[in-house]
N, CA, C and O atoms as a GROMACS GRO file, in nm:
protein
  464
    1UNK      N    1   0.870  -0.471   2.266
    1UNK     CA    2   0.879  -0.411   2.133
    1UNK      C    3   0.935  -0.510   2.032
    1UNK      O    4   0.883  -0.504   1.921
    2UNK      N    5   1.026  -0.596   2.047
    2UNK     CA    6   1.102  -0.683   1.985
    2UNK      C    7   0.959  -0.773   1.910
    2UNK      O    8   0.927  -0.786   1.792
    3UNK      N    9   0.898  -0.822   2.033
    3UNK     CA   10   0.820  -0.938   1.978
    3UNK      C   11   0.680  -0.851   1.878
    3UNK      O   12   0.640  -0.891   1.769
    4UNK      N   13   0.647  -0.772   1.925
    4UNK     CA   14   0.587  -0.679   1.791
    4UNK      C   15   0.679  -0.679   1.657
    4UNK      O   16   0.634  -0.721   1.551
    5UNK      N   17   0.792  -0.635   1.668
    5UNK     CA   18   0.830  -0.633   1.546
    5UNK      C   19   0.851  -0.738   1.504
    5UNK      O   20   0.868  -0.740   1.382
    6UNK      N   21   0.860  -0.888   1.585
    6UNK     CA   22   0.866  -0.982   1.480
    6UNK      C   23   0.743  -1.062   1.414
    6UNK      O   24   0.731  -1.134   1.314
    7UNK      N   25   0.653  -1.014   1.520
    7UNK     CA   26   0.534  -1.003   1.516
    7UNK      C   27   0.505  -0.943   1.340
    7UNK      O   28   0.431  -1.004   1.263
    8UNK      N   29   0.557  -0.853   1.314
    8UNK     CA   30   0.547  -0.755   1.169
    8UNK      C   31   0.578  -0.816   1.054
    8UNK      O   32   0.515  -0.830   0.949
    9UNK      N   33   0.722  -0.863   1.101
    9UNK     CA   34   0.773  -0.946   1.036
    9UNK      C   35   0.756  -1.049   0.951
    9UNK      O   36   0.782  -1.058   0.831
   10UNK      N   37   0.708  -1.127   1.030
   10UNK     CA   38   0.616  -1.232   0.984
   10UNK      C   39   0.474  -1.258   0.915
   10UNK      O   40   0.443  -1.334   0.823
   11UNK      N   41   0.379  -1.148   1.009
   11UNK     CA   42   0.257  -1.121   0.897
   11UNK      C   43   0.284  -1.074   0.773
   11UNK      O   44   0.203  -1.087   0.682
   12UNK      N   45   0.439  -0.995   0.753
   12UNK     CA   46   0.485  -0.913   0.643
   12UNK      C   47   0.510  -1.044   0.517
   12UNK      O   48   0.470  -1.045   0.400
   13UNK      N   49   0.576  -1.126   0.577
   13UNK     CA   50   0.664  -1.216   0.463
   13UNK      C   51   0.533  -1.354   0.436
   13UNK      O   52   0.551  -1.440   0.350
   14UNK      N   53   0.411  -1.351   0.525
   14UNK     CA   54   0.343  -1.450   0.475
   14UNK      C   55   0.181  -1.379   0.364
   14UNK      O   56   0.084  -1.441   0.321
   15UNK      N   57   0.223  -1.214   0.350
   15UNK     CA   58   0.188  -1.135   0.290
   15UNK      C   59   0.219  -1.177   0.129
   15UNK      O   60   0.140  -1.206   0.038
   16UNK      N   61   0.364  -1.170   0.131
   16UNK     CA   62   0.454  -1.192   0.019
   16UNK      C   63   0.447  -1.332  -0.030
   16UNK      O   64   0.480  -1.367  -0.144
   17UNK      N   65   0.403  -1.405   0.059
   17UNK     CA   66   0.417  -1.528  -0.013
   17UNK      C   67   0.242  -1.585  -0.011
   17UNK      O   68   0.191  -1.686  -0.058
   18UNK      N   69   0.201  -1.499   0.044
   18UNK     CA   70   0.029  -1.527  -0.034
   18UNK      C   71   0.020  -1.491  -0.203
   18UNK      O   72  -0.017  -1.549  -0.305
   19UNK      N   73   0.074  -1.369  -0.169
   19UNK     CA   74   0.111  -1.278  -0.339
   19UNK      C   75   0.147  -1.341  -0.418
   19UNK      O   76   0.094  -1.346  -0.529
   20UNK      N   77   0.260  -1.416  -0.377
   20UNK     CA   78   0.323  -1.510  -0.456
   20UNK      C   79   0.218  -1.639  -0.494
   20UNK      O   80   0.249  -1.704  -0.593
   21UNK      N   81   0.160  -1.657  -0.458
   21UNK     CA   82   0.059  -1.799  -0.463
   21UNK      C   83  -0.012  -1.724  -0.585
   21UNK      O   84  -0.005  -1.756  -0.703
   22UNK      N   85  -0.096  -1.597  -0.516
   22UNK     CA   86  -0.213  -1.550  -0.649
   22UNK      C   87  -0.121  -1.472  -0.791
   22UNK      O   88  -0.138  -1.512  -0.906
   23UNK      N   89  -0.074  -1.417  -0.773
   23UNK     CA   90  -0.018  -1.394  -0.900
   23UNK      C   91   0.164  -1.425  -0.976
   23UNK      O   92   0.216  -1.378  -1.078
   24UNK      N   93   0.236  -1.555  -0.839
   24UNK     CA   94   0.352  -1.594  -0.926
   24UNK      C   95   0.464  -1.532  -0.881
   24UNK      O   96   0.576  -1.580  -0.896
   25UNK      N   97   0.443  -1.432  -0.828
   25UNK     CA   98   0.565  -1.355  -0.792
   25UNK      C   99   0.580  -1.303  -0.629
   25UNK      O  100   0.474  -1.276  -0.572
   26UNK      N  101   0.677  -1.292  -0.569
   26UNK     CA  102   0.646  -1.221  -0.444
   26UNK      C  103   0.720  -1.090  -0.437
   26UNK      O  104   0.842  -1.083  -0.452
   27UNK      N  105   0.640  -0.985  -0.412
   27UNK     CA  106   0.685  -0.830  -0.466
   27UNK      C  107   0.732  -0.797  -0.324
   27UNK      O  108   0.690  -0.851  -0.221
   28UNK      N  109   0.837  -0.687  -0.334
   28UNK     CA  110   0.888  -0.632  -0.244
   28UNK      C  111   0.810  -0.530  -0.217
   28UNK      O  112   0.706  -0.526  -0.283
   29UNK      N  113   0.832  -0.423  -0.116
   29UNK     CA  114   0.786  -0.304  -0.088
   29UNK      C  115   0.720  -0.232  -0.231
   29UNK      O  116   0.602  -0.239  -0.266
   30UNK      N  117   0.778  -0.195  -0.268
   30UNK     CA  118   0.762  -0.123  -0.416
   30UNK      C  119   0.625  -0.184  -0.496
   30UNK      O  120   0.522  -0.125  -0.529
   31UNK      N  121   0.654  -0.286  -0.507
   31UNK     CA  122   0.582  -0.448  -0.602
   31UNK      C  123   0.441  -0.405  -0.513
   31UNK      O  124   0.341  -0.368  -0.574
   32UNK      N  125   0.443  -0.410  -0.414
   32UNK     CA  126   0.303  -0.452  -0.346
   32UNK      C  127   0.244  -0.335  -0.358
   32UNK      O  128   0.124  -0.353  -0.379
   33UNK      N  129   0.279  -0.196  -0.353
   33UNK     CA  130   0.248  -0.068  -0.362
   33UNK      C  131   0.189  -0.031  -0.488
   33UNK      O  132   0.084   0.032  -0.504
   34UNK      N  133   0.250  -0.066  -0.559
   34UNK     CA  134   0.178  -0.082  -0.711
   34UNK      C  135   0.053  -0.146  -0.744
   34UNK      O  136  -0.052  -0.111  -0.798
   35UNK      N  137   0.117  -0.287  -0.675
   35UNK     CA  138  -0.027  -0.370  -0.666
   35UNK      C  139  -0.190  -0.284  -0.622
   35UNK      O  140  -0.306  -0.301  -0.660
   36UNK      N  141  -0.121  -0.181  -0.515
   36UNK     CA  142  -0.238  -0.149  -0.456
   36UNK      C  143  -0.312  -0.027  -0.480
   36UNK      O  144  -0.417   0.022  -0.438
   37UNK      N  145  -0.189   0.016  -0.594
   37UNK     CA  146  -0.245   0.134  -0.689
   37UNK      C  147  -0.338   0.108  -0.792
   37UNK      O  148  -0.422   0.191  -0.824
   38UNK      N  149  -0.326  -0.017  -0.852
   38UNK     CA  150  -0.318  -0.086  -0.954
   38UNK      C  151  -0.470  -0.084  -0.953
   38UNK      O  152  -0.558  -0.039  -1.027
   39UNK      N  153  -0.463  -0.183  -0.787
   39UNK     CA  154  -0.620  -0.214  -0.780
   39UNK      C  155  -0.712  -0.058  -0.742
   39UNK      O  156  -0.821  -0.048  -0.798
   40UNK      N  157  -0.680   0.026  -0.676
   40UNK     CA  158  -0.772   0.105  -0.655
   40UNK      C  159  -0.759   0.183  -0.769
   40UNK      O  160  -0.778   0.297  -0.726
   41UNK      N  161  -0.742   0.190  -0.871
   41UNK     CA  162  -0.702   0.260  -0.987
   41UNK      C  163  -0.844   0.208  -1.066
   41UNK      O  164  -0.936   0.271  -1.118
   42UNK      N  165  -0.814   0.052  -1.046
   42UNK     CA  166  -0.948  -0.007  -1.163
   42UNK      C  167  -0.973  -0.055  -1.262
   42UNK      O  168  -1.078  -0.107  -1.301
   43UNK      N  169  -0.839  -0.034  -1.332
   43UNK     CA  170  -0.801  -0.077  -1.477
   43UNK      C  171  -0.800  -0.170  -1.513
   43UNK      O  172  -0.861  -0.208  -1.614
   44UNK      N  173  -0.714  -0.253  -1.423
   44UNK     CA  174  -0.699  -0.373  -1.397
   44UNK      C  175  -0.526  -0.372  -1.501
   44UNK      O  176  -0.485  -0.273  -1.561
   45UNK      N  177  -0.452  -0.514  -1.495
   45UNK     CA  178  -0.348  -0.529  -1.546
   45UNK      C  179  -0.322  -0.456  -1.658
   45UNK      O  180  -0.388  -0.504  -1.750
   46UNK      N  181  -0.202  -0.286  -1.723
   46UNK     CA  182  -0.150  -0.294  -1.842
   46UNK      C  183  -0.062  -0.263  -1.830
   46UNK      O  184  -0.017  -0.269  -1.715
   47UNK      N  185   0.008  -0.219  -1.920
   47UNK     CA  186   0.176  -0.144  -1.901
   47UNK      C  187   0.148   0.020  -1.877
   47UNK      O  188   0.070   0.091  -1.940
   48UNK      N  189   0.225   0.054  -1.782
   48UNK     CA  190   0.206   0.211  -1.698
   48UNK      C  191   0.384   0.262  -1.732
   48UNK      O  192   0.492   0.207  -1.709
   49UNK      N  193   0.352   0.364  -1.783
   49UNK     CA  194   0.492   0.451  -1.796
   49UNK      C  195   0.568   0.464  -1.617
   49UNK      O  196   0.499   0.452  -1.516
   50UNK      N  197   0.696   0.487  -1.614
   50UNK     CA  198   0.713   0.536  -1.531
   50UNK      C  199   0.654   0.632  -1.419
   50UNK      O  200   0.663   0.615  -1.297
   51UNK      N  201   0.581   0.758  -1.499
   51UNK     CA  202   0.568   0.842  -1.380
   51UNK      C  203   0.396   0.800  -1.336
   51UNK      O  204   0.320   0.834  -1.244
   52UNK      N  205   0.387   0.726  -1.431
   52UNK     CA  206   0.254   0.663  -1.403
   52UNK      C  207   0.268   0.570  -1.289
   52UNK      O  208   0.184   0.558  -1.200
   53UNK      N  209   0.371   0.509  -1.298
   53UNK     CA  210   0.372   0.350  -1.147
   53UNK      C  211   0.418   0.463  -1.028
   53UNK      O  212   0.378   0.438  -0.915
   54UNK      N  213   0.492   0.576  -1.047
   54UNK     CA  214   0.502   0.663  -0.905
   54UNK      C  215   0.373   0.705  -0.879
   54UNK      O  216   0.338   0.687  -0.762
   55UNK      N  217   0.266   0.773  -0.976
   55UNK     CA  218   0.137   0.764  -0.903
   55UNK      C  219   0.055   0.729  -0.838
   55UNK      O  220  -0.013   0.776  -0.747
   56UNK      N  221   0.069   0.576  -0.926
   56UNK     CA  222   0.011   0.480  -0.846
   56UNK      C  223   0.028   0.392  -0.718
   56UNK      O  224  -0.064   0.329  -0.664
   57UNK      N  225   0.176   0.395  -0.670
   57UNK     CA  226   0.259   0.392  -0.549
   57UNK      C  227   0.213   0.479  -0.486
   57UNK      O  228   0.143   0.422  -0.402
   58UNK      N  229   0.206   0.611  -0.467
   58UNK     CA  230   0.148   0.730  -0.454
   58UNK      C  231   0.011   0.676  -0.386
   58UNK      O  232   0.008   0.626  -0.274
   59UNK      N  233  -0.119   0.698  -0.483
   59UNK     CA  234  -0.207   0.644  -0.440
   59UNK      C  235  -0.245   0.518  -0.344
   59UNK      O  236  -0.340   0.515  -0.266
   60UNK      N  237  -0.153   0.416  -0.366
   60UNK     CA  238  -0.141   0.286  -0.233
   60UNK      C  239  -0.099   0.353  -0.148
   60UNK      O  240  -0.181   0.341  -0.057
   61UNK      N  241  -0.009   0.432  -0.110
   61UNK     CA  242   0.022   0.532   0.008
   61UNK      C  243  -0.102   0.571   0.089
   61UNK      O  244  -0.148   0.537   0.198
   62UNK      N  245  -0.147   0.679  -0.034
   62UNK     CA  246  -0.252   0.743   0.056
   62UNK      C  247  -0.369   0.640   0.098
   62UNK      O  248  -0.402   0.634   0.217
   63UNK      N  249  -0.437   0.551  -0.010
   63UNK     CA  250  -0.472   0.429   0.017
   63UNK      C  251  -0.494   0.367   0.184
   63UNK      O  252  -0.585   0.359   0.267
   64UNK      N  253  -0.336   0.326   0.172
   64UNK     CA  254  -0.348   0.272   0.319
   64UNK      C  255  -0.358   0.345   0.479
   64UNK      O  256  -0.386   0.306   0.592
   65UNK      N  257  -0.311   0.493   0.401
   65UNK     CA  258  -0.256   0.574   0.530
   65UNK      C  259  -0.446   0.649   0.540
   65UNK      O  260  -0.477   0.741   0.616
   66UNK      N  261  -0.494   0.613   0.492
   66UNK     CA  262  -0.675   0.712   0.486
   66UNK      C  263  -0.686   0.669   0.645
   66UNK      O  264  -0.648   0.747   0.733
   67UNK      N  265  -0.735   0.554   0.671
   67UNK     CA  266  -0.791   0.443   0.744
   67UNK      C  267  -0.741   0.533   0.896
   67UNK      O  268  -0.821   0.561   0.986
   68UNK      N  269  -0.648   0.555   0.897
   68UNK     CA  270  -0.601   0.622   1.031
   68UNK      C  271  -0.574   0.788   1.028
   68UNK      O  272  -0.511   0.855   1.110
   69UNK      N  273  -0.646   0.836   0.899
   69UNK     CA  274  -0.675   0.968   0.937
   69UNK      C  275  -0.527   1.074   0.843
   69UNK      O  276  -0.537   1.195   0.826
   70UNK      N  277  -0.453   1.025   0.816
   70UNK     CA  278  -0.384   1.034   0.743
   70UNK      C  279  -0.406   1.119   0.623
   70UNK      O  280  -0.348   1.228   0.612
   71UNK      N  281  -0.500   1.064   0.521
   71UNK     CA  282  -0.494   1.140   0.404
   71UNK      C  283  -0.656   1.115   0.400
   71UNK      O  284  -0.705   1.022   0.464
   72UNK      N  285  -0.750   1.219   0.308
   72UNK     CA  286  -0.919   1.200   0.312
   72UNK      C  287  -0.886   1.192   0.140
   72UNK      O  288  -0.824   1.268   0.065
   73UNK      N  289  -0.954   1.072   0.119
   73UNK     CA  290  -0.997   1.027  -0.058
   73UNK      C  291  -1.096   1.185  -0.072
   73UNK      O  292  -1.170   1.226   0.018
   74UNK      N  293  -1.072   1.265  -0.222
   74UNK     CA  294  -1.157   1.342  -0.255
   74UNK      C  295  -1.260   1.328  -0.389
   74UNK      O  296  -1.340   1.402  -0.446
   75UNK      N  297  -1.214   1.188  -0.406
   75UNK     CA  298  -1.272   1.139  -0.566
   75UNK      C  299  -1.168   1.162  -0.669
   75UNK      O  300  -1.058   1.218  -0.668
   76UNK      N  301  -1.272   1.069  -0.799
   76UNK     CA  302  -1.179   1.054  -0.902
   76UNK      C  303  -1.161   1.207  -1.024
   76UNK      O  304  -1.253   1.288  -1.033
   77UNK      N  305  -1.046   1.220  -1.098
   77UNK     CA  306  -1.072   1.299  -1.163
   77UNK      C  307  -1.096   1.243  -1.323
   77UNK      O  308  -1.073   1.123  -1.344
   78UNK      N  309  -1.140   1.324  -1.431
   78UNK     CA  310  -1.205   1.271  -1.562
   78UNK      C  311  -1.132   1.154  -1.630
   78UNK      O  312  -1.184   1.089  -1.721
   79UNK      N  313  -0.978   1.126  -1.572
   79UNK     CA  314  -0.962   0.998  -1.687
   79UNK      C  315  -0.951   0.883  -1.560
   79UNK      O  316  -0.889   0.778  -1.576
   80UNK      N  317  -1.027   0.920  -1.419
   80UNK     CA  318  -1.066   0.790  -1.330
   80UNK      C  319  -0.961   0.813  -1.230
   80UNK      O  320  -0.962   0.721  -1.149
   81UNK      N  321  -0.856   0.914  -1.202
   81UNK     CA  322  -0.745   0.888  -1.112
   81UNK      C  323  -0.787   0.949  -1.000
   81UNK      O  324  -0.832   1.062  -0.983
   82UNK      N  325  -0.759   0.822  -0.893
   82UNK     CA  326  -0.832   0.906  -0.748
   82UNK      C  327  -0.711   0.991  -0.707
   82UNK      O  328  -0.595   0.989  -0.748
   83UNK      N  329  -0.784   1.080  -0.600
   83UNK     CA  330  -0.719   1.193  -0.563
   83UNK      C  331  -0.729   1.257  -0.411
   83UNK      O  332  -0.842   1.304  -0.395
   84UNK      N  333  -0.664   1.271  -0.319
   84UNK     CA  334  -0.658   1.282  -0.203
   84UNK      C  335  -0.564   1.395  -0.171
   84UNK      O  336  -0.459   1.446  -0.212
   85UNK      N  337  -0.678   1.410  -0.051
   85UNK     CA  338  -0.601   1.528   0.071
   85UNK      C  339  -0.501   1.459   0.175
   85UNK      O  340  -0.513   1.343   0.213
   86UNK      N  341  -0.358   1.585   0.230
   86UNK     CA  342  -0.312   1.534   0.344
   86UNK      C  343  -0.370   1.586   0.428
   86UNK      O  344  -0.396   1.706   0.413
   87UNK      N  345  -0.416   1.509   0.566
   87UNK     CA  346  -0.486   1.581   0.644
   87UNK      C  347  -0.400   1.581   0.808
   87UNK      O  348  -0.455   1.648   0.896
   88UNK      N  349  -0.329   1.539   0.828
   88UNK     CA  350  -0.242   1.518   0.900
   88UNK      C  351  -0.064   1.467   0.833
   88UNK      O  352  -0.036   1.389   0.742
   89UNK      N  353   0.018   1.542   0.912
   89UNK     CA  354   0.201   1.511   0.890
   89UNK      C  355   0.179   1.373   0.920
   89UNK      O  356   0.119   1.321   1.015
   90UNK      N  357   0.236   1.323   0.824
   90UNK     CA  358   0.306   1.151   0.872
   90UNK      C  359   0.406   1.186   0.995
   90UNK      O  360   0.462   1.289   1.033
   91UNK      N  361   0.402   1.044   1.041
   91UNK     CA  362   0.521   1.072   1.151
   91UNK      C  363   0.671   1.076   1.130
   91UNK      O  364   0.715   1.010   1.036
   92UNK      N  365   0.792   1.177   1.242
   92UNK     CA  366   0.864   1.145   1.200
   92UNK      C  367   0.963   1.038   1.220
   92UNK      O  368   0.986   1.013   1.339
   93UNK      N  369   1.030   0.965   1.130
   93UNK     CA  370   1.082   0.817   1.201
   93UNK      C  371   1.205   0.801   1.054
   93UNK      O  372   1.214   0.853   0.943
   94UNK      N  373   1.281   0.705   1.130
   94UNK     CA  374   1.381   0.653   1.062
   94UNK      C  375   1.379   0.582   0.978
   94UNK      O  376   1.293   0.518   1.039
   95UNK      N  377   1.392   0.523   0.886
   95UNK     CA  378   1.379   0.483   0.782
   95UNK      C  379   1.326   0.311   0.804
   95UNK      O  380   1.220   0.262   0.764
   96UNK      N  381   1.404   0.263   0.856
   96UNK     CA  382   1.292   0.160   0.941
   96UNK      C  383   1.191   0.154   1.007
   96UNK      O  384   1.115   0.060   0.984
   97UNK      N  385   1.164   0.225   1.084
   97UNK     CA  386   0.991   0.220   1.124
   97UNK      C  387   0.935   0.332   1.039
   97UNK      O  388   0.822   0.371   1.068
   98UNK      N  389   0.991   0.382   0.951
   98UNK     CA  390   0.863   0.413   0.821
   98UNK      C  391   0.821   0.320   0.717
   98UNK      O  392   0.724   0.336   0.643
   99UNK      N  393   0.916   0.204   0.719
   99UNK     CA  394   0.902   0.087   0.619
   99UNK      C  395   0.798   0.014   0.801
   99UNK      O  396   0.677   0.023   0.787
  100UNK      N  397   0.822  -0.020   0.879
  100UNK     CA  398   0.748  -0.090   0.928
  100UNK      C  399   0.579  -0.052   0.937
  100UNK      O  400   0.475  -0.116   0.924
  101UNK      N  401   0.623   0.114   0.972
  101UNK     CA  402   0.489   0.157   0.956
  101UNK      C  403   0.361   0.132   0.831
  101UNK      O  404   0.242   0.100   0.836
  102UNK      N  405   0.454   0.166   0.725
  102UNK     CA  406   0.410   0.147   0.650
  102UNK      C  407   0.321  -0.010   0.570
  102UNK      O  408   0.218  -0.028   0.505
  103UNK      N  409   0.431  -0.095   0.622
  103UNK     CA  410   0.402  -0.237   0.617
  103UNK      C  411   0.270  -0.287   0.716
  103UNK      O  412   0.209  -0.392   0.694
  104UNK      N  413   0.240  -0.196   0.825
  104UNK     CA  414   0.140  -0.237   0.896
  104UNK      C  415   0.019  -0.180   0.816
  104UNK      O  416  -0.078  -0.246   0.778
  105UNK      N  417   0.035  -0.093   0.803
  105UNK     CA  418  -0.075  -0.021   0.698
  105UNK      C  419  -0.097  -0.093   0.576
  105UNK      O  420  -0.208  -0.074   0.526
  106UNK      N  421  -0.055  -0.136   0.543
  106UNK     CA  422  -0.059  -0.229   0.376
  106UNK      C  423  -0.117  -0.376   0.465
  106UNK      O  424  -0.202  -0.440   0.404
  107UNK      N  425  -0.082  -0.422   0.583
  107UNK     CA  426  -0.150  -0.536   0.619
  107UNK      C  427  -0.300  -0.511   0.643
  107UNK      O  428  -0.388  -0.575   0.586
  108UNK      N  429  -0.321  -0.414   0.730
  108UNK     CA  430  -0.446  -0.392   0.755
  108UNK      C  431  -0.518  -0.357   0.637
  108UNK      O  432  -0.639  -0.375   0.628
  109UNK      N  433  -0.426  -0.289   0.514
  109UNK     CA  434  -0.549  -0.288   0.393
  109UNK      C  435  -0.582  -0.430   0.329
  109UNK      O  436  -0.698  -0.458   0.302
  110UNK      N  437  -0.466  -0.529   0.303
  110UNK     CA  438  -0.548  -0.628   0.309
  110UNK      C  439  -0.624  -0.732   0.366
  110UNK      O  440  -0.690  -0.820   0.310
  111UNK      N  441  -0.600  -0.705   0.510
  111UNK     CA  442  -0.743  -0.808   0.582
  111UNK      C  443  -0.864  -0.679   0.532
  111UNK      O  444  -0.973  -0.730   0.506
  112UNK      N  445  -0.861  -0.561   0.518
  112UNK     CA  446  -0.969  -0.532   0.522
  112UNK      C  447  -1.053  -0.585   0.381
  112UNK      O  448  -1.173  -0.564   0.369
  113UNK      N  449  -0.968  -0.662   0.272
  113UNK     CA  450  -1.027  -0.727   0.152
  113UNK      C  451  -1.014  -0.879   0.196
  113UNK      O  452  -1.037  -0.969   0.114
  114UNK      N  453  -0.982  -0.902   0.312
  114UNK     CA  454  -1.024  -1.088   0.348
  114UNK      C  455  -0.915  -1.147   0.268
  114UNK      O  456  -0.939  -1.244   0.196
  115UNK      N  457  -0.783  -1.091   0.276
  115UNK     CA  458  -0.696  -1.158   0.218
  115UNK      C  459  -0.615  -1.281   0.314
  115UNK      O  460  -0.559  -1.378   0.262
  116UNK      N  461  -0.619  -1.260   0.439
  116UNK     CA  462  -0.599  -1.345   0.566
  116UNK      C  463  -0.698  -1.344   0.611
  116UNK      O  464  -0.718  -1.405   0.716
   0.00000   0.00000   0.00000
């Protein structure tokens, strides 16, 4: 188990510092979640109010968690915001392996865009 998690670890922080290469910065948990709202959103780069970047955190959630059955995309609604079902309980876990979990899920969404 150890060497998995460092295993995580590491795909995690050379995640962050790819990020850092394409756009300058290397985002934490939060940072990258956005990122991935950001992009499935469509807009592309502007300024988002507050309860707007929890949406879109929101959406990178469901985002990554689809893939394993998690949440089903139901489409966009009229001003473009996608929108999803839960279709299964997340698991329950401690606050560290919900950040790990989670971190695996955000890796696999980006190899699935050929980012590694």
């Amino acid at each position: 188990m150890q060497h998995a998690e460092e295993d995580l670890q590491i795909r995690w922080l050379k995640l962050r510092i790819k990020l850092k290469e394409l756009y300058g910065i290397k985002p934490d948990m939060n940072g990258i979640l956005l990122l991935i709202g950001v992009q499935e959103l469509g807009v592309g780069a502007r300024e988002f109010t507050k309860e707007q970047k929890q949406d879109l955190m929101h959406i990178a959630i469901c985002t990554v968690l689809s893939p394993s059955g998690y949440y089903r995309f139901d489409g966009k609604d009229e001003d473009g915001w996608p929108h999803f079902t839960q279709l299964l309980p997340l698991p329950e876990q401690h606050l560290p392996e919900q950040e790990n979990f989670l971190k695996d899920h955000i890796l696999l969404y980006f190899q699935s865009y050929e980012l590694f």
